[in-house]
C-alpha positions in Angstrom: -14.9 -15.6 37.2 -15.1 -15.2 33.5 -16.6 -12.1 33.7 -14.2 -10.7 36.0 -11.5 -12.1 33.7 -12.4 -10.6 30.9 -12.8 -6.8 32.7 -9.5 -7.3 34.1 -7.9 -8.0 30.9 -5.7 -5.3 29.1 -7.5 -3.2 25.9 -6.2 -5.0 22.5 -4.0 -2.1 20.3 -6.2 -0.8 17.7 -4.6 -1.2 14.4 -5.1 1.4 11.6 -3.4 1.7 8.1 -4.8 4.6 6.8 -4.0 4.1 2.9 -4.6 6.5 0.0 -7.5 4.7 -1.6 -8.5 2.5 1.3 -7.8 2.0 5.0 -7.9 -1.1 6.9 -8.6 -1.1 10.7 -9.6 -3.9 13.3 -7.3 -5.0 16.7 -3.8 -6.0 17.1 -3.6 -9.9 17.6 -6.3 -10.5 14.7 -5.4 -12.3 11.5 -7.5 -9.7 9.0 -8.8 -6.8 9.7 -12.1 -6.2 11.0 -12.8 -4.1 8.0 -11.4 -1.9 5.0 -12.9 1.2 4.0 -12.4 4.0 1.2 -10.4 6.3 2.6 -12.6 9.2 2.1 -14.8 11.7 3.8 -18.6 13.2 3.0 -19.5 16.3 2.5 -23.3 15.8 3.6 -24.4 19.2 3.0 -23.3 19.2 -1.1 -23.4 15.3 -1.2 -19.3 14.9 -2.3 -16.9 12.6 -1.0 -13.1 13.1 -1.5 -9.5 11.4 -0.4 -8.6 12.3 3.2 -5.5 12.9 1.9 -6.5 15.3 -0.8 -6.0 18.6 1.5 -4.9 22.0 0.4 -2.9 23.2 3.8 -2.5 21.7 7.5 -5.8 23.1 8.7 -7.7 21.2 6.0 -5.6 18.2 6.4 -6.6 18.3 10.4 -10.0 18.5 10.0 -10.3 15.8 7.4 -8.6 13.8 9.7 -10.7 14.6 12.7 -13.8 13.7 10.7 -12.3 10.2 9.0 -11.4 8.7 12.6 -14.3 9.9 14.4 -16.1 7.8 11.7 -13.3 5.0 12.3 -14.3 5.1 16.2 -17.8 5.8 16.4 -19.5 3.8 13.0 -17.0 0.9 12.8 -15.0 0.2 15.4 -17.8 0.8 18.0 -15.4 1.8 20.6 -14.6 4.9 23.0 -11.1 6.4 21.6 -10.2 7.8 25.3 -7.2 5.8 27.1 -6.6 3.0 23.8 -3.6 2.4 22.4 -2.9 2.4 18.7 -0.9 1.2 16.1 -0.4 3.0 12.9 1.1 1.2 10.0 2.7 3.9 7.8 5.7 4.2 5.4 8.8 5.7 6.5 8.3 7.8 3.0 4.9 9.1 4.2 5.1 12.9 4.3 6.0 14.3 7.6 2.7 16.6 7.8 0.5 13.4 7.9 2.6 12.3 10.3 2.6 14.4 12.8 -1.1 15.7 11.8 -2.3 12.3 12.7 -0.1 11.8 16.3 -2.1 15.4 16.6 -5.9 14.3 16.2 -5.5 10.9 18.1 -3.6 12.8 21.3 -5.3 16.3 21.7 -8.7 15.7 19.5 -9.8 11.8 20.6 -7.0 11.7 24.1 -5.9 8.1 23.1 -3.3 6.9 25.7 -0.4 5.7 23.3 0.5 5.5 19.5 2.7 3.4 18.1 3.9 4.3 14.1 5.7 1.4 12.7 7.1 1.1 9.0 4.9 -0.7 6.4 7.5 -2.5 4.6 9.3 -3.5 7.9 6.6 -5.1 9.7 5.1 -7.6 6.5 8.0 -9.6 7.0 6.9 -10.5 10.4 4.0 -12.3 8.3 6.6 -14.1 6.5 9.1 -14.9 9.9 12.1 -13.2 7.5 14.1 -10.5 8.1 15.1 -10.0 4.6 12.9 -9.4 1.1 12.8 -6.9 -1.6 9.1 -5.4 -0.7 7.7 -3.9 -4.1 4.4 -1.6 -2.6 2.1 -1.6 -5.3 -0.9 0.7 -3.8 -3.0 3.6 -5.3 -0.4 6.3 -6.3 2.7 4.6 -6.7 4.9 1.6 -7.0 7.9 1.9 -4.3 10.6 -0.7 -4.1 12.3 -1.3 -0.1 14.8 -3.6 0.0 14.4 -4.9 3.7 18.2 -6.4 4.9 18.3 -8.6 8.5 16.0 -6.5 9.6 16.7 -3.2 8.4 15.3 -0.9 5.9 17.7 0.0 3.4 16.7 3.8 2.8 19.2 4.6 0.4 18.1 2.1 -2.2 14.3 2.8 -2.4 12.9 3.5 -5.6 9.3 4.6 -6.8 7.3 5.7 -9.8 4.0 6.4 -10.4 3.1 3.0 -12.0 0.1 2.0 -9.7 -3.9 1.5 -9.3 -4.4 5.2 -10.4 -2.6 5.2 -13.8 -4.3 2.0 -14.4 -7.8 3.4 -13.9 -7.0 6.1 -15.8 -6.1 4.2 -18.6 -9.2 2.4 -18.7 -11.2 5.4 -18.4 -9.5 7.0 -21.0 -9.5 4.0 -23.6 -13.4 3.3 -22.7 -14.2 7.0 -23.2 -12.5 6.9 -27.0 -15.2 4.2 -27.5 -17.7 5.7 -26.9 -18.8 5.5 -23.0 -20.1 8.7 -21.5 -17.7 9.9 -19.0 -20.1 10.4 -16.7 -21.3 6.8 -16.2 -17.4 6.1 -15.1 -17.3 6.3 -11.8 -14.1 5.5 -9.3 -16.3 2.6 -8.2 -16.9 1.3 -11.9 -13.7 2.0 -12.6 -12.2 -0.2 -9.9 -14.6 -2.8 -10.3 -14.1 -3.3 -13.7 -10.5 -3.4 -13.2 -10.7 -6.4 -10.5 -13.2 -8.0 -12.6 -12.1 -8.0 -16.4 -8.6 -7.4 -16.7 -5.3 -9.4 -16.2 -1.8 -8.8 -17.2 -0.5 -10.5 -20.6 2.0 -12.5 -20.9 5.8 -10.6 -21.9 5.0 -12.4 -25.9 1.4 -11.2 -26.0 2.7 -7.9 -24.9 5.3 -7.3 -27.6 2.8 -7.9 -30.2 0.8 -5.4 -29.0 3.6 -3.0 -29.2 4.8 -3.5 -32.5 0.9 -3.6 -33.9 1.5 -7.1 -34.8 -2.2 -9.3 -35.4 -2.7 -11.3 -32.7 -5.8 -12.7 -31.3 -6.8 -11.3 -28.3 -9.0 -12.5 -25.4 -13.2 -11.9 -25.9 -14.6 -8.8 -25.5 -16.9 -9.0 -21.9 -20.8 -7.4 -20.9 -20.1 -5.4 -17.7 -23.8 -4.1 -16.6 -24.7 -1.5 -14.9 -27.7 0.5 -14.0 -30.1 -2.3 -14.6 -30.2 -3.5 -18.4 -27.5 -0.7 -19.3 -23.8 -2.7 -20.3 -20.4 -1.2 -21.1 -18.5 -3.0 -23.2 -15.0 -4.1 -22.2 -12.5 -4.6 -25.2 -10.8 -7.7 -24.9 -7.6 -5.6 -26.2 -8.0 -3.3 -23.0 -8.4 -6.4 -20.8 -5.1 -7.9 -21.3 -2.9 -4.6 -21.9 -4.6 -2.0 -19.4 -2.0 -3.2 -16.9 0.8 -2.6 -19.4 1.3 1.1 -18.0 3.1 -1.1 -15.5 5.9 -1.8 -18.1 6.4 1.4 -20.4 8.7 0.6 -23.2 10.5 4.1 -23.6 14.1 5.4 -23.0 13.4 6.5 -19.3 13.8 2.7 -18.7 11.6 3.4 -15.6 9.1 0.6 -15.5 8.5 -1.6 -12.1 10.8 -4.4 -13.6 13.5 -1.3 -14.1 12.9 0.5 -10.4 13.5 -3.4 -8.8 16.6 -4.1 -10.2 18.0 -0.3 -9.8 17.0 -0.7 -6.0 18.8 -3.9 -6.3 21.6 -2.4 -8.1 22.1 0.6 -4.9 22.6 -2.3 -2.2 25.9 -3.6 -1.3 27.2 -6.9 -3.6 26.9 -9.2 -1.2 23.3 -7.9 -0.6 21.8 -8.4 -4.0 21.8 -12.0 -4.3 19.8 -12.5 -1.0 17.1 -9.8 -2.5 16.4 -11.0 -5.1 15.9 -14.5 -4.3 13.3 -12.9 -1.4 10.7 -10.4 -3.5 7.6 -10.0 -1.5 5.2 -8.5 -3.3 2.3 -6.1 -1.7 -0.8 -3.7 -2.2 -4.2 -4.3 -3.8 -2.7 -3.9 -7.2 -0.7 -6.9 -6.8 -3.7 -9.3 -6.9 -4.1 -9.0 -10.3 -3.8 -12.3 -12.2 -0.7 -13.0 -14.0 1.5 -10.0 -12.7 4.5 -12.5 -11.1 4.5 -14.4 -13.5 4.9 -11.4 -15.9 7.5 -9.5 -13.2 9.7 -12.6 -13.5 9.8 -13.1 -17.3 10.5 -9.1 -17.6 13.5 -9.3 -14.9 14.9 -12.5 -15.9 14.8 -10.7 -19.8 16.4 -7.4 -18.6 19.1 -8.8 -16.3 20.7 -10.5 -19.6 19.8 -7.1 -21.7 22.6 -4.6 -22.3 21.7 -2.3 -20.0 21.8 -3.9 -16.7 24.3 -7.5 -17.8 27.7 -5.9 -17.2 26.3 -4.5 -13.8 24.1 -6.8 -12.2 25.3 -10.5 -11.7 21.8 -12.1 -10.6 19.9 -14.8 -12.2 17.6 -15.8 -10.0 14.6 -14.6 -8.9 12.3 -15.6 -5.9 8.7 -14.5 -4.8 7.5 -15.1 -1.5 3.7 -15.9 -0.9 2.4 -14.0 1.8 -0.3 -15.9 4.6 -3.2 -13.0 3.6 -4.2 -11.0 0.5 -1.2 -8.7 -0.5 -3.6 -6.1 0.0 -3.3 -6.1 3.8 -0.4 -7.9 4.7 0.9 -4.6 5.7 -2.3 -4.4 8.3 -1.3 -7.8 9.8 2.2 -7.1 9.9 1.3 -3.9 12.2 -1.7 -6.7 14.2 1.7 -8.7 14.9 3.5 -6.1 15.9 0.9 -4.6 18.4 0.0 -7.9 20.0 3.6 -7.4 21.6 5.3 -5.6 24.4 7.1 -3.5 22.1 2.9 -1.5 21.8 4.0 -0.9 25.4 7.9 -0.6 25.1 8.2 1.6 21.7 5.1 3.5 22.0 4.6 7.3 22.3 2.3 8.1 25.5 0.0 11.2 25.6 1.6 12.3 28.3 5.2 12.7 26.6 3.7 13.7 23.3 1.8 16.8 25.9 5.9 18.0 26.6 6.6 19.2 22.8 3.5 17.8 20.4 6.0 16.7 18.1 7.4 13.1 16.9 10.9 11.9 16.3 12.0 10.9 12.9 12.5 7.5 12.1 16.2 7.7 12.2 16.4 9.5 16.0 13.8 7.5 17.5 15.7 5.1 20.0 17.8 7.9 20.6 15.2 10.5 21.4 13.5 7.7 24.1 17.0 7.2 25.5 17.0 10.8 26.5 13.0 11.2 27.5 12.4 13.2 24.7 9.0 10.6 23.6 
C-alpha cells in the first residue's frame, strides 16, 4: 500500500525564484529551498559565464532562459519538466519581457502543465501570518521599498534606488584596487566572499566621523587568503564603511533610510503608523551584521530632522524577524503559497496560455480568468 500511495499522490509545485545574482529552487510545501544557485549560464566553448538576465534583445533573453532551466531540471532538480506545475516568485516591478519570456520557455520549450507567478513582496508575509509590513528588498541591483497594506500591495508608494549588493562590491573592488590589489585577482566570487566575511555596517556615530575625516580608531585590518599562501589585505576602514553606499549623505536625500520613509510618506495617514511599526526586511544583503540596528538609528534621526518632521508624524519603528534567512524568505513565501489550492485555483494551464501565448498583468488578472482569457 505505501507504494501505491505514494504513485497515486499529486506532483509537489516546483518553486523557482529566479533572482539577479542567485536563484533559489526546490518544491512547494518545503521550509528552504532544495538549493540556490548563481544565476548564470556557461559558455563551454570560450569558458565564460554571464547573468541570465544580462541579454541584449528577446531572442538572446529566450535562449538564455532555455539553457538556465534545462540546467534547473536536468542537473538539480533531477526531474522531467513535462505535465509539473510551477510557481514562480517574481516582483510585480520585474520587466514585462522576462515575464512573459519565462511563461514562454516553461509552456512551448519544456510543456509544463501550469504556472503560477506570484508577487515577491506579497507572499513573505505569509512567513510572517501578517497581512501588513513595509517589505524593504535588498537584492543585487537595487533596494525597493513595498508597503504591503491588509493584504494588498500598495503600487503607488514603492520606491527604489540602486543602493544594493552591486554597489557594494563595487566599492570594495574599487577601494582594494587603490591599494594596490591587481584587478585581476578580484573576482565576483572574491568579491562576494569578502564582503560576507569581513565587513559589517558601523554604527550612525562611527559613521559620521568617517565623514567629516575626524580620527577615530577603527576596527583591525584582516588576512583574507587566496590562492594558497597569497593574502589580500582587508582595511579595517573598508570593513566598517563599505556598506555606507547604503546611506549617501548628499542633497538627493536618496539613501534607503530616505526611500522608506518617502514610501511611507505616499500611503494614506492612517496607513503610516501601521507600516512602520511592521518593517520586514529581505534579500541577501540584509544579513549583514548591524544593518537594523543602523536602519533604525538613521530613521529615528531623520524623522525629527527638518526635512521630513513637519510631514511625517511617526516615532516608532518596528522590525519583524522572519522564520528563514532574509535571503529566501521570498522562496518560502512562494513554497507556502504553492502547497495550496490556489497552485490549482490561480494558475495559468498550458492549454489556456496555447489560445493567445500571452499573460495578464497583475492588475487584470482576476478579471481576465473571469472571462477565460487565462
Amino acid at each position: 500500500m505505501p507504494l501505491f500511495d505514494s504513485l497515486l499522490q499529486e506532483k509537489p509545485a516546483i518553486t523557482f525564484e529566479i533572482g539577479n545574482a542567485f536563484t533559489k529552487l526546490g518544491f512547494a510545501g518545503e521550509s528552504y529551498p532544495r538549493i540556490i544557485i548563481p544565476s548564470d549560464i556557461t559558455n563551454c566553448e570560450h569558458q565564460t559565464t554571464k547573468k541570465v538576465y544580462d541579454y541584449d534583445n528577446e531572442d538572446q533573453l529566450y535562449d538564455q532562459l532555455v539553457e538556465f532551466i534545462k540546467t534547473i531540471f536536468f542537473k538539480y532538480i533531477l526531474v522531467s519538466p513535462k505535465d509539473q506545475k510551477i510557481v514562480i516568485v517574481e516582483s510585480v516591478l520585474n520587466p514585462t519581457i522576462i515575464r512573459e519570456n519565462i511563461a514562454k520557455v516553461l509552456f512551448c520549450h519544456f510543456e509544463v502543465a501550469s504556472v503560477y507567478f506570484v508577487p515577491t513582496h506579497l507572499v513573505v508575509l505569509t512567513t510572517l501570518a501578517v497581512d501588513t509590513a513595509l517589505v524593504v528588498d535588498i537584492g543585487y541591483k537595487e533596494a525597493v521599498v513595498m508597503p504591503v497594506y491588509s493584504g494588498v500591495q500598495v503600487l503607488k508608494a514603492w520606491e527604489a534606488q540602486p543602493l544594493a549588493a552591486e554597489s557594494i562590491h563595487d566599492e570594495i573592488k574599487k577601494q582594494l584596487i587603490l591599494n594596490g590589489i591587481a584587478d585581476e585577482k578580484l573576482t565576483d566570487y572574491v568579491i562576494e566572499d569578502i564582503k560576507v566575511r569581513t565587513c559589517f555596517v558601523t554604527t550612525a556615530d562611527r559613521a559620521i566621523k568617517f565623514r567629516t575625516n575626524e580620527a577615530f580608531q577603527h576596527c583591525p585590518d584582516v588576512d583574507y587568503p587566496i590562492k594558497g599562501d597569497e593574502v589580500i589585505q582587508m582595511p579595517g576602514i573598508l570593513r566598517e564603511t563599505a556598506f555606507e553606499v547604503l546611506f549617501p549623505d548628499d542633497n538627493d536625500h536618496l539613501g534607503l533610510p530616505e526611500i522608506i520613509l518617502n514610501s511611507i510618506l505616499k500611503c494614506p495617514l492612517d496607513m503610516r503608523q501601521s507600516l512602520a511599526e511592521n518593517i520586514l526586511l529581505i534579500g541577501g544583503s540584509t544579513m549583514v551584521p548591524g544593518l537594523m540596528s543602523r536602519l533604525k538609528t538613521e530613521l529615528l534621526s531623520l524623522v525629527n530632522s527638518d526635512l521630513y518632521k513637519d510631514r511625517l508624524f511617526v516615532k516608532i519603528f518596528k522590525f519583524h524577524t522572519a522564520p528563514s534567512k532574509p535571503n529566501f524568505t521570498a522562496w518560502l513565501g512562494g513554497s507556502i503559497y504553492g502547497a495550496t489550492d490556489l497552485v490549482i485555483s490561480r494558475s495559468i494551464s498550458r492549454e489556456n496560455y496555447a489560445k493567445s501565448q500571452k499573460l495578464p498583468d497583475w492588475t487584470n488578472y482576476d478579471e481576465c480568468r473571469s472571462h477565460g482569457r487565462v
